[in-house]
GUDRENFI-723470 format. One line per field, with one value per residue (C-alpha): chain; y, x, z; residue number from 1. Coordinates in nm, 4 decimals. Each point is the difference from the previous one (the first is absolute). Layout:
<sites>
cadena: c(A	...)
y: c(Y	...)
x: c(X	...)
z: c(Z	...)
num: c(NUM	...)
</sites>
This chain:
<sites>
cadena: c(A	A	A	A	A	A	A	A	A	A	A	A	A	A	A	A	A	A	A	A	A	A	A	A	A	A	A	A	A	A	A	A	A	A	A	A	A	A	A	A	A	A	A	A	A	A	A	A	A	A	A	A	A	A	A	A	A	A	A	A	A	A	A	A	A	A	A	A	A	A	A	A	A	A	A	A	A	A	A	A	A	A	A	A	A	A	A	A	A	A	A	A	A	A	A	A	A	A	A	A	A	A	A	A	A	A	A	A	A	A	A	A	A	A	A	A	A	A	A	A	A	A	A	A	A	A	A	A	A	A	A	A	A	A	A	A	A	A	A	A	A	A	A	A)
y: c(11.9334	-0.3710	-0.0915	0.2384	-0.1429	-0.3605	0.0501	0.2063	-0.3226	-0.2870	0.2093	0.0341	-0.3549	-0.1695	-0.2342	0.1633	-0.1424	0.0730	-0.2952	-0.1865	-0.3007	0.0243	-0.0465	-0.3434	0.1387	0.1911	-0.1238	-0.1402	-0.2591	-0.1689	-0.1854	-0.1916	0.0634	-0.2202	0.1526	0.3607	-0.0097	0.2616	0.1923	0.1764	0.1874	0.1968	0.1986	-0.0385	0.1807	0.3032	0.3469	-0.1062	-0.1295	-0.3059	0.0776	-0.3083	-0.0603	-0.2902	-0.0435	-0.2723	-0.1515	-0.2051	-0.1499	0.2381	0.2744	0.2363	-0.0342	0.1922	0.2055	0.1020	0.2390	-0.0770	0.1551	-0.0478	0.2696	0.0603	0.2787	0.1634	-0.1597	-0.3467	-0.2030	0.0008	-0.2032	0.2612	-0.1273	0.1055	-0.1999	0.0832	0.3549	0.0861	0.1974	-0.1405	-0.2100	-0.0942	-0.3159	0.0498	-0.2513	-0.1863	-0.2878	-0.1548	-0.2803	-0.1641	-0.0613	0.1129	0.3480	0.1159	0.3610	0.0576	0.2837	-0.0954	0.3030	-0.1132	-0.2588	-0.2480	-0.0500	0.1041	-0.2548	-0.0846	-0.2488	-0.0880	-0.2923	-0.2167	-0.3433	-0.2947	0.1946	0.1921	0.3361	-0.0347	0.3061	-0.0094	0.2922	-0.0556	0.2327	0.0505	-0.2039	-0.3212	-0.1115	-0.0653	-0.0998	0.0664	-0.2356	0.1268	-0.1447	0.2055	0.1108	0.0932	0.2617	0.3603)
x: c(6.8566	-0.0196	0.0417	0.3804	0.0730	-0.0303	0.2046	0.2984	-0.0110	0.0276	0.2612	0.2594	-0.1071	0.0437	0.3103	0.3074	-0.0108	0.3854	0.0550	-0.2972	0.2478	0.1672	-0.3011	0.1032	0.2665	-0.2963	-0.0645	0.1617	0.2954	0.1750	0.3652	0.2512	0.3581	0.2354	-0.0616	-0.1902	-0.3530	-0.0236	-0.4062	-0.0974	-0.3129	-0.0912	-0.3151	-0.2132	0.0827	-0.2050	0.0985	0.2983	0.2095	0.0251	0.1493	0.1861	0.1632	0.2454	0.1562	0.2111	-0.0302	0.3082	-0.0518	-0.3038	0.1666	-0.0342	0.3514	-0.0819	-0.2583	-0.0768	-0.2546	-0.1285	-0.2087	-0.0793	-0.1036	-0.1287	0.2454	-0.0515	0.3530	-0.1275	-0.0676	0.2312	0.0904	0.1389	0.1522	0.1309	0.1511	0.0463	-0.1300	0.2757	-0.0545	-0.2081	0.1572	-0.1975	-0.0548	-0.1274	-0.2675	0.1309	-0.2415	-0.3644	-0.1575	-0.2898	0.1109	0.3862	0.1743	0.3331	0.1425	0.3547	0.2592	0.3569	0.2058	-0.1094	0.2267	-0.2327	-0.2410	-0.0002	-0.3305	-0.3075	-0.2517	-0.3543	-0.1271	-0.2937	0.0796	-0.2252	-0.1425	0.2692	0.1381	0.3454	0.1967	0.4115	0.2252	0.3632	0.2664	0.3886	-0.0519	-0.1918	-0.3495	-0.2415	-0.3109	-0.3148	-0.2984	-0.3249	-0.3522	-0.2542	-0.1053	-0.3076	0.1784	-0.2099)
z: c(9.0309	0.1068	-0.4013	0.0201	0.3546	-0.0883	-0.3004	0.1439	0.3029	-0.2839	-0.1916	0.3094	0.1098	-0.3805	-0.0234	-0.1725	-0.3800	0.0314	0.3106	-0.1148	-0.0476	0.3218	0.1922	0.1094	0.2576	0.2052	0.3595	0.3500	-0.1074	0.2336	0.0404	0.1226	-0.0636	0.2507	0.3282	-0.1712	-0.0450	-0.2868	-0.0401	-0.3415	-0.0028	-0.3808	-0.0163	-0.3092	-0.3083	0.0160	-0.0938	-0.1840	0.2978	0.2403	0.2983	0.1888	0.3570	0.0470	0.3544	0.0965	0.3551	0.1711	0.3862	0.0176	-0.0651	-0.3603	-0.1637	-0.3275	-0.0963	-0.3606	-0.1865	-0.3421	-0.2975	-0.3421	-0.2262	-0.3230	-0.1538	-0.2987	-0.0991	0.1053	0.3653	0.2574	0.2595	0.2752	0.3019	0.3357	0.1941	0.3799	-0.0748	-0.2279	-0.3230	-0.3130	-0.2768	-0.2587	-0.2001	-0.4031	-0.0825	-0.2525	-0.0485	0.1466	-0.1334	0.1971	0.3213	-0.0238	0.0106	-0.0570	0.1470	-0.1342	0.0699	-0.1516	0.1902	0.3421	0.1876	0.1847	-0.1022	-0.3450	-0.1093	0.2268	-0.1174	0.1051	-0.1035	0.1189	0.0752	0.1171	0.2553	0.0823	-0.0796	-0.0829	-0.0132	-0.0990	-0.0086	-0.2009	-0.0085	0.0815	0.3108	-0.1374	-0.0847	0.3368	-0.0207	0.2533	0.0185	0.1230	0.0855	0.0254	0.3514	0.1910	0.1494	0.0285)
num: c(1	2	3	4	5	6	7	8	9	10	11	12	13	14	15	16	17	18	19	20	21	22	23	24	25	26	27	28	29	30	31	32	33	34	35	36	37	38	39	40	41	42	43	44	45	46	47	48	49	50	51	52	53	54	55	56	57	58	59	60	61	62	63	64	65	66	67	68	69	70	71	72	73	74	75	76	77	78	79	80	81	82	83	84	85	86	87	88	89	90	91	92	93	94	95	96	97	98	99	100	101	102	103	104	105	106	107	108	109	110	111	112	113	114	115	116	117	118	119	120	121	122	123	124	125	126	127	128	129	130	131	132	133	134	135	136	137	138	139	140	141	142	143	144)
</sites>
C-alpha cells in the first residue's frame, strides 16, 4: 500500500514534460509600469497546467485584474487568458527555447503574440497586436 501510495503522489506531483521549458516564468514577479505596479504569480508546472494571476495596482487601488493558465493540450500548449474575468482566448505555443516563449493567435486583435523571455534578472514579458507592442519588466518578488 505505501509502495502504490507513494507512486500515485510522485505521478500527480511530477513536472509536465509538455511545459518543461516554460518553467522559467513560475513564481511572484513584480513591476513597475509609470504609475501601475503590475504582480504575476505562475504556479509550477505540474499536472499539465500553470495557473497565473496578474493584477495591476494604480494609487493603491487594483485597476485591472487578469487570470492566466497554460496547458498542455493534446493539440499543443496554450497560453489562455482572461482578462478582467472575461471569457478565455487562447494563445498557440509557437516556440520555447531556453529561457524564451512565444504564444501566438493571428485572429485575435490585441494582443495577437505574447512573449516570455528571461532577461538579466528580469522576466520580460511583451504582448504585440493591432494596438502596438508593450513590454512588462519584472523582478522577481518575495511576495507569498
Amino acid at each position: 500500500m505505501k509502495l502504490w501510495l507513494a507512486f500515485v503522489v510522485s505521478a500527480f506531483a511530477a513536472p509536465s514534460p509538455d511545459l518543461e521549458g516554460l518553467r522559467f516564468i513560475e513564481g511572484n514577479w513584480r513591476g513597475e509600469s509609470g504609475k501601475a505596479t503590475i504582480e504575476e504569480r505562475w504556479t509550477d508546472a505540474v499536472g499539465g497546467t500553470m495557473l497565473g494571476v496578474s493584477r495591476t495596482i494604480v494609487s493603491g487601488k487594483t485597476v485591472a485584474f487578469e487570470f492566466l493558465r497554460i496547458e498542455a493540450r493534446e493539440d499543443g500548449v496554450f497560453y489562455v487568458a482572461q482578462p478582467n474575468g472575461r471569457p478565455p482566448t487562447d494563445f498557440k505555443l509557437t516556440r520555447v527555447s531556453a529561457g524564451e516563449a512565444v504564444f501566438e493567435n493571428p485572429q485575435h486583435d490585441h494582443p495577437k503574440i505574447i512573449r516570455y523571455r528571461l532577461g538579466e534578472g528580469e522576466l520580460v514579458a511583451e504582448v504585440e497586436g493591432d494596438e502596438g507592442k508593450q513590454e512588462f519588466r519584472f523582478l522577481k518578488s518575495n511576495a507569498p
